[in-house]
C-alpha positions in Angstrom: -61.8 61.8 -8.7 -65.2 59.5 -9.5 -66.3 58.0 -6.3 -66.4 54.6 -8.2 -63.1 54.3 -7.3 -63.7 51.3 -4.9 -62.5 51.3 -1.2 -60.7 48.7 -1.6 -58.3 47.1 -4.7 -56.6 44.0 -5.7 -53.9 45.6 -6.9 -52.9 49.5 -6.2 -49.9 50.7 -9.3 -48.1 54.1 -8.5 -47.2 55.4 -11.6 -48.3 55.1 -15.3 -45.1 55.2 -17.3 -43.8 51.8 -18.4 -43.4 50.1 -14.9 -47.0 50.5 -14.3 -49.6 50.7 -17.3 -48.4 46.9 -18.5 -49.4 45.5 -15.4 -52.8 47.4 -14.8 -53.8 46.6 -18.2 -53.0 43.0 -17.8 -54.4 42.6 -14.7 -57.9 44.0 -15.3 -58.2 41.8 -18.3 -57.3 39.2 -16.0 -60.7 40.1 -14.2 -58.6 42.0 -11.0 -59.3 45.2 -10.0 -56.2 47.7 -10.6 -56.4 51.1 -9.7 -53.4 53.0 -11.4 -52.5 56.9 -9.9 -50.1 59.2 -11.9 -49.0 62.7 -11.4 -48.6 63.3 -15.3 -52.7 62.0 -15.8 -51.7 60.2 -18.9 -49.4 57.1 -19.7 -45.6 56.9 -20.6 -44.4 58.5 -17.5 -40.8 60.4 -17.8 -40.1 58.3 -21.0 -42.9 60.4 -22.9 -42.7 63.8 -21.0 -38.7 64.2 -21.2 -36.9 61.4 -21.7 -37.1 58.8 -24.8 -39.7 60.2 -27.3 -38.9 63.7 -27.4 -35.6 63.5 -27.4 -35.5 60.9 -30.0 -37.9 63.2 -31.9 -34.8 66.5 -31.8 -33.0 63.6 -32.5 -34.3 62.6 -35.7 -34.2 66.4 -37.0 -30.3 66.6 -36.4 -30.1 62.8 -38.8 -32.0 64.1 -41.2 -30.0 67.3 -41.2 -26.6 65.2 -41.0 -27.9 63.7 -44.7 -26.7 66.7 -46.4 -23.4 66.5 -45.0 -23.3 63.5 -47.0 -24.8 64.6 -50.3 -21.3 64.6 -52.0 -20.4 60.9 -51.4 -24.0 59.9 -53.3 -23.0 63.0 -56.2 -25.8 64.8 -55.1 -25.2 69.0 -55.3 -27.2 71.0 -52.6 -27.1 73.5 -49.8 -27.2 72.5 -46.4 -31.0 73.2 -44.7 -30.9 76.1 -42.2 -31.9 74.8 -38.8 -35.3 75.7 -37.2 -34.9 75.3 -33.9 -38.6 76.6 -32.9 -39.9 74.6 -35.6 -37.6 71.5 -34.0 -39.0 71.9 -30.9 -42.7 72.3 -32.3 -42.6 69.1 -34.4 -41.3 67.4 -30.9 -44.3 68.5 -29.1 -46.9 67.2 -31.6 -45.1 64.0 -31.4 -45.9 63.7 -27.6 -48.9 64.8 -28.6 -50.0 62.2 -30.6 -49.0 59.4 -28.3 -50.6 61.0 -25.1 -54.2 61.1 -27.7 -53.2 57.5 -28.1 -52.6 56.8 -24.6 -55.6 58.5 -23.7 -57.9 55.9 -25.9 -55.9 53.1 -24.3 -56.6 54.1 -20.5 -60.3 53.9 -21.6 -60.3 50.7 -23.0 -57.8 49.4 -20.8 -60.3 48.7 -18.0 -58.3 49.7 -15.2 -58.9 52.7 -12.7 -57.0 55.5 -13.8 -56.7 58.5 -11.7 -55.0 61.8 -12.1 -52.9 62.5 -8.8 -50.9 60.8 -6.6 -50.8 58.6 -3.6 -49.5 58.2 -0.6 -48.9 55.4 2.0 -50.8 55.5 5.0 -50.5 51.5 6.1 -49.1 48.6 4.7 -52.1 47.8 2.9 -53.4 51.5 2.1 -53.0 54.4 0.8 -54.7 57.7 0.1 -55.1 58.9 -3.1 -54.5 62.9 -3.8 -56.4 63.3 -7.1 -55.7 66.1 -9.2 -59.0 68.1 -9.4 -58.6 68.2 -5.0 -60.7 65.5 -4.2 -59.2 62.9 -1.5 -59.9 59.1 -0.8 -58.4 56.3 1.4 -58.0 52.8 -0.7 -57.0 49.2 1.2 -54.9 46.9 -1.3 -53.8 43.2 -1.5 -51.3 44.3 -3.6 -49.2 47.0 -4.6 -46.9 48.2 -7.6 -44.3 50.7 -6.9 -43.8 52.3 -10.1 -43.1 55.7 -9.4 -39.7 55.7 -11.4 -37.1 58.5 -11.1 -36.0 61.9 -11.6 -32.8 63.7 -12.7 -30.2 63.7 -9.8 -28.3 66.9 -9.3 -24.8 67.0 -8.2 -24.7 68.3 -4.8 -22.3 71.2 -5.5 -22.7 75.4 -5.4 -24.9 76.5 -8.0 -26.3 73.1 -9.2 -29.7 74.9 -9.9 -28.9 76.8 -12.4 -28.1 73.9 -14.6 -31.0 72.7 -16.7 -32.4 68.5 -16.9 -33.6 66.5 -19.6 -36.9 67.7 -18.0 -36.7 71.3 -19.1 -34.8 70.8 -22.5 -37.1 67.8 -23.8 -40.9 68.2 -21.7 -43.5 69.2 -23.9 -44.1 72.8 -24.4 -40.2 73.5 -23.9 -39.4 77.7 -24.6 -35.6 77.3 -24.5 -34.0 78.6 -26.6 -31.2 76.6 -28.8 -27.2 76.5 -26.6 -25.0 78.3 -28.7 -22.7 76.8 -26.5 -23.7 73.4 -23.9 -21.9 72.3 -21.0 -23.3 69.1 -20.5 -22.4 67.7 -16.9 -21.8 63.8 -17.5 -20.6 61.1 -20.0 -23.1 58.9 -19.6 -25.9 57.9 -22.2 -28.1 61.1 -21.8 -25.1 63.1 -21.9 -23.3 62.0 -25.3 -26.9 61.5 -26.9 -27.7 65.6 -26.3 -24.4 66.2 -27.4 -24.9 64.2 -30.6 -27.9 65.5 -31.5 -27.5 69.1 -30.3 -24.0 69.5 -32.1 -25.5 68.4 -35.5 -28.1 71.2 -35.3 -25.4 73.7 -34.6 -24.8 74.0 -31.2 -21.1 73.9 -30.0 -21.1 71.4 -27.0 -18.7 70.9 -24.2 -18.9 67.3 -21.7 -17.4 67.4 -18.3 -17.3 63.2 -17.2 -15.5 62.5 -13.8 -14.3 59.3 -14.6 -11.6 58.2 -17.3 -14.4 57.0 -20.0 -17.4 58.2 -21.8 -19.9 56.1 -20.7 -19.2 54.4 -17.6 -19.7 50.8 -17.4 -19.9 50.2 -20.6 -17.5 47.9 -23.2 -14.4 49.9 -23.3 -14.2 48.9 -26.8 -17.7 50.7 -27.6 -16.6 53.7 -25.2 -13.5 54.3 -26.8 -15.4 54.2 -30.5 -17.7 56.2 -29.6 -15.0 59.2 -27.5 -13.1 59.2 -31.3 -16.0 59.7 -33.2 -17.5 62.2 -31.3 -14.4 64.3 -30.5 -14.5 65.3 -34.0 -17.5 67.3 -32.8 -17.9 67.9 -29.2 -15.2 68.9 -26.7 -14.8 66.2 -24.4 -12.7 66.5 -20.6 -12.1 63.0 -18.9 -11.3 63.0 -15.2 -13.2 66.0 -14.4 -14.3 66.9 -10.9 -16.7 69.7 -11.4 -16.8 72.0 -8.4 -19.3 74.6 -9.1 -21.6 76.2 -11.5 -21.5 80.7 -11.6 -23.8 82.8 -13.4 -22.2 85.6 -15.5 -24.6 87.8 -17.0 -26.1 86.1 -19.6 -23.8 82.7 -19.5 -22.5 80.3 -16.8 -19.2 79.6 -16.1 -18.7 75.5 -14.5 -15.4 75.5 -12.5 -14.1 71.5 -12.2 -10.8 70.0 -11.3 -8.8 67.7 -13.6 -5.1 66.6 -13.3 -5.0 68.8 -9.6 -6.1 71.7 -11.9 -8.5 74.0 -11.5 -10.3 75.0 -14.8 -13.2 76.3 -16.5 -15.2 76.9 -19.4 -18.1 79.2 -20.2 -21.3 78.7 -21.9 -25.5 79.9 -22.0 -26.8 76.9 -20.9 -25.6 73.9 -18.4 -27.3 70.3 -18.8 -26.7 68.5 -15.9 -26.2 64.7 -17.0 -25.6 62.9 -13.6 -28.0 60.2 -14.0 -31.7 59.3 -12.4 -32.4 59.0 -8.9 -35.8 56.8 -7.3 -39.2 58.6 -6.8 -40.6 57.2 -3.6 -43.9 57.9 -2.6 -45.2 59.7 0.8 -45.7 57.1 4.0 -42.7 54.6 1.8 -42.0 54.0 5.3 -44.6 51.7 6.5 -44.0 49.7 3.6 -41.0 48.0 5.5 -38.9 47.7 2.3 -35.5 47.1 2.1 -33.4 49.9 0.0 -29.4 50.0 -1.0 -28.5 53.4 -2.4 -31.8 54.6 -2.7 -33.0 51.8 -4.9 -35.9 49.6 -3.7 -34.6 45.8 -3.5 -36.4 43.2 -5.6 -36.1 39.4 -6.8 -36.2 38.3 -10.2 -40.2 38.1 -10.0 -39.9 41.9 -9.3 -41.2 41.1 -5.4 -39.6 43.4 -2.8 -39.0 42.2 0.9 -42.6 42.8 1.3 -44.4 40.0 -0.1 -47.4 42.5 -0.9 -44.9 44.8 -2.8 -43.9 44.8 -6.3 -41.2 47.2 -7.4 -40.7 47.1 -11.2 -39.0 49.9 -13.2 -36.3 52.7 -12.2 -37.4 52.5 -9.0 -35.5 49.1 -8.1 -32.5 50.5 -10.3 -31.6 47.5 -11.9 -31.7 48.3 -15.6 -33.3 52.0 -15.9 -34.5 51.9 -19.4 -38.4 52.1 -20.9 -38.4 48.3 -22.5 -36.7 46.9 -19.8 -39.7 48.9 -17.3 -42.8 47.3 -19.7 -41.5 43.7 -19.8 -40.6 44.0 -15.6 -44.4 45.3 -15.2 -45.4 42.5 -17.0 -42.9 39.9 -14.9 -44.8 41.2 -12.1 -48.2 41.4 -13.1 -48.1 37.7 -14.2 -47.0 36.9 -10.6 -50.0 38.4 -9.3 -51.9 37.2 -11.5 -50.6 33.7 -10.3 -51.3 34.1 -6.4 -48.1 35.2 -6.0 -46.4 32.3 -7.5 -43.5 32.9 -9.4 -44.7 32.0 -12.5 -42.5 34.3 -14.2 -38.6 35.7 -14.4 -36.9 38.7 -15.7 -33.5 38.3 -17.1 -31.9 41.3 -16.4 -28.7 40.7 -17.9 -30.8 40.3 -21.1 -32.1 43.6 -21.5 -30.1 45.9 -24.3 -29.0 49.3 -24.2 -28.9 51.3 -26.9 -27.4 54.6 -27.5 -28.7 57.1 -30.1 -25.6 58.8 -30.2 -24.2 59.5 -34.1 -23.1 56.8 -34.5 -25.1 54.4 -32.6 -24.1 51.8 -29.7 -25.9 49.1 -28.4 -25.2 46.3 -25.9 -26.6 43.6 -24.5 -25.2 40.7 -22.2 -21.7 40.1 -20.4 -19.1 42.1 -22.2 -16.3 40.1 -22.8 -14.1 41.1 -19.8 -17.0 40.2 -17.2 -17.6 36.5 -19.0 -14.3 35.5 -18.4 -14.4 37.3 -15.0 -17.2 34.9 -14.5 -16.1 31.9 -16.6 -12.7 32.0 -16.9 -10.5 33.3 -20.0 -10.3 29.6 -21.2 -14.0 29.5 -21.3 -15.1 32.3 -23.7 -14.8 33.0 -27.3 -15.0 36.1 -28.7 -16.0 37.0 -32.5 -15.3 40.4 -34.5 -17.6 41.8 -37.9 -16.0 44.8 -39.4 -18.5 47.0 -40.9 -15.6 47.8 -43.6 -16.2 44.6 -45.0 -20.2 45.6 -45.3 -22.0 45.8 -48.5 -24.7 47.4 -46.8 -22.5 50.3 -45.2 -20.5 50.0 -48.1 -23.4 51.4 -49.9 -24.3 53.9 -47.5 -20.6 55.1 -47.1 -20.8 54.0 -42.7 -17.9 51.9 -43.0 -16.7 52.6 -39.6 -18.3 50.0 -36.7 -18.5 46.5 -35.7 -20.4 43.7 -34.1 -19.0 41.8 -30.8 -20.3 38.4 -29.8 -19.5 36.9 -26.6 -20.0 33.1 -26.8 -19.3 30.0 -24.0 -16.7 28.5 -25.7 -18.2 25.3 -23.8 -21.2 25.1 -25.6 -21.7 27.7 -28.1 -24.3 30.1 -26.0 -24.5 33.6 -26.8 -23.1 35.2 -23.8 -23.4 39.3 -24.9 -23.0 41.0 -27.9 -21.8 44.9 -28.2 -22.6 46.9 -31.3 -21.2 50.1 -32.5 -21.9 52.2 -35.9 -25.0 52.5 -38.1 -28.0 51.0 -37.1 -27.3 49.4 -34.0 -29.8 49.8 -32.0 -31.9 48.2 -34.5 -29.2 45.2 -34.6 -29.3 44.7 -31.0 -33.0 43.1 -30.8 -32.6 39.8 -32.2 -29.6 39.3 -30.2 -31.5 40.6 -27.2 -33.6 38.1 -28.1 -31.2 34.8 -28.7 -30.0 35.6 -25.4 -33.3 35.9 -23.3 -34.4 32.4 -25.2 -31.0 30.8 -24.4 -30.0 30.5 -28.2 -26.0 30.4 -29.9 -23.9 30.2 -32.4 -25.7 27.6 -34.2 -29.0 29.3 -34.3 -27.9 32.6 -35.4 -25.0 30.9 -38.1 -28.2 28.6 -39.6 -30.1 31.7 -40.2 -29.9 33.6 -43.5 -30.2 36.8 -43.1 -31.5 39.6 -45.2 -28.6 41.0 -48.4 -27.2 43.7 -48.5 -28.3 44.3 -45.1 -25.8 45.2 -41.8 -27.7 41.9 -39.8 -25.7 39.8 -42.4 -23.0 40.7 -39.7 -24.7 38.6 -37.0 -24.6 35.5 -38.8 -21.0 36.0 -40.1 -19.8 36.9 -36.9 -22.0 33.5 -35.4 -19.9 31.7 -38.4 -16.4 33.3 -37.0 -17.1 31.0 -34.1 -17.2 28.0 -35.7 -14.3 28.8 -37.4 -12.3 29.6 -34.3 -12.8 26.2 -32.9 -10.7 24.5 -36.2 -8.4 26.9 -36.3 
């Protein structure tokens, strides 16, 4: 560690991934001093080591793989490509690669303090920074960003260590070797996305989820499309209790309960897909924050109970995603900027999900059950598009999916909007964005839209809501 790092900062950020650059950045070029510590020594946090990129790198191999299954329907003759898995996985590390070289040129030019380590709180307004190269120093700070993020929980049963996480299957420099056969340990997103992606490139898969749905929380609607279309593939057990993992020989064998039954399956590798837990740093405790189920509390403006303390990201666990991280570093940042003002809001409730499952979900806003939960049945409108009736997955043979838009039948306002099928994570944005901005069904019905393209759907199902109100 340089000893220009001061003895005292305007603003101290834990953590580099996508709670924390944003807000360093923006406030050095607002002319404060940041000082940014991060335990990887480069930017992206979890989101570039395991998480988003690399898998969505695997993932890309197993689409373009998929295309052959589909050479027939275009009356194109061909073999299917043999699957590389080494060569998978290499392509996957030059792709984090690439963007830590890029972060890299960013933290220099960023003009905030970056240091490799990590830190730990010593007082309410300092900390001591661990740097990576052994070298030790104590730093005051007006403010502070918690955006130390999360890690992969671990259900507390016998043998839970001998499962693997996203962190050893998708972290740069990975040696596993490909499942022949995966038990993954959860239905939630980073469960049915590695079994997606895995199955295509020819591993058989097998999902344990303990409640009654794939993907908990979610639109039953976009559950229940998703459980058809990827039990064509994947063996999938609702209502499973798992109980224990055993190692036999060279595979595992995960015991669970289901119906007052005690089962089991066998396979060579376990993922264990139970969700993210906080990372709190050492000394959290003379930070005086309040915390419900591990998860540090936090307003709109990303302001904990301590008025110095800013948690944005999965630390506050309020929508755990990368995008939803960078614009609630930014919410904060802009606050500080201001004197602490709240100059700035995050919508929450605007943020999408998307799923990069074959095929695709995405989601953003009140499903339709919680807006009339909220509203009242009498109060919401809700408005199909069948991709059947697509030209554009016509053309591409994806004729299975829809678009859901939940509008106040009061005033036309998009409430949510849930996509399932080709392309929609891409889909999602601009309805993402109508929501955070406040915008309806007049906006998005007035708006031509690109032929023969699936966001054609958007404005016809905005249309379908004009139409309900003569019918």
């Amino acid at each position: 560690m340089s000893m220009t790092v001061p003895a005292q900062v305007d603003c101290l950020i834990l953590g580099a991934g996508g709670a924390g650059y944003p807000a360093a950045f923006f406030l050095a070029q607002a002319g404060k001093s940041a000082l940014m510590v991060d335990p990887i020594g480069n930017l992206g946090g979890d989101c570039l080591a395991e998480g988003c990129v690399p898998s969505k790198a695997v993932r890309e191999a197993a689409l373009v793989r998929g295309l052959a299954d589909k050479f027939a329907h275009f009356g194109l003759r061909g073999a299917a490509p043999a699957v590389d898995w080494r060569a998978v996985m290499a392509r996957k590390d030059r792709v984090q690669q690439t963007r830590y070289a890029q972060h890299g040129e960013e933290i220099a030019q960023g003009g905030a303090l970056f240091v490799h380590g990590r830190g730990a709180i010593t007082a309410p307004d300092r900390a001591r920074i661990d740097a990576a190269n052994g070298s030790t120093r104590e730093v005051g700070f007006r403010h502070l960003i918690l955006a130390t993020g999360s890690r992969p929980a671990r259900l507390p049963i016998p043998g839970a260590e001998l499962a693997i996480t996203s962190h050893e299957l998708f972290r740069l420099g990975a040696d596993l070797a490909q499942p022949e056969h995966l038990v993954i340990i959860g239905g939630g997103y980073i469960g049915v996305e590695t079994a997606s992606m895995l199955q295509a490139l020819g591993t058989r898969a097998t999902m344990l989820e303990y409640t009654a749905q794939l993907l908990p929380g979610f639109d039953a609607e976009l559950a229940t499309f998703l459980h058809a279309s990827l039990a064509q593939r994947v063996r999938i057990e609702l209502s499973a209790q798992v109980l224990g993992i055993e190692r036999n020989g060279a595979d595992f064998t995960v015991r669970y309960r289901q119906n007052g039954q005690e089962q089991s399956v066998q396979g060579d590798a376990v993922l264990m897909a139970t969700g993210r837990v906080p990372v709190l740093p050492e000394g959290f405790g003379h930070l005086g924050l309040q915390v419900e189920h591990g998860h540090v509390v936090v307003d709109a403006t990303l302001r904990t109970t301590n008025p110095q303390v800013w948690a944005p990201g999965d630390v506050n666990g309020r929508s755990m995603l990368f995008h939803s991280a960078v614009r609630q570093s930014l919410v904060a940042a802009h606050c500080i900027a201001a004197g602490g003002q709240a100059v700035d809001r995050m919508r929450f409730d605007a943020v999408p999900m998307t799923v990069f499952t074959e095929p695709e979900l995405a989601h953003a806003g009140l499903t339709a059950a919680q807006a009339e939960a909220a509203f009242g049945a009498g109060a919401v409108a809700v408005t199909h598009y069948d991709y059947a009736t697509d030209s554009r997955a016509q053309i591409y043979g994806e004729t299975l999916g829809f678009i859901k838009l939940v509008f106040d039948l009061r005033n036309g306002l998009l409430l949510g909007a849930q996509i399932a099928g080709m392309d929609a994570a891409q889909l999602i944005a601009p309805l993402a964005l109508a929501l955070e901005q406040g915008l309806g069904a007049a906006a998005l019905a007035d708006t031509a839209f690109p032929h023969p393209m699936l966001s054609e759907g958007i404005n016809k199902a905005a249309r379908a809501f004009f139409s309900s109100l003569s019918a």
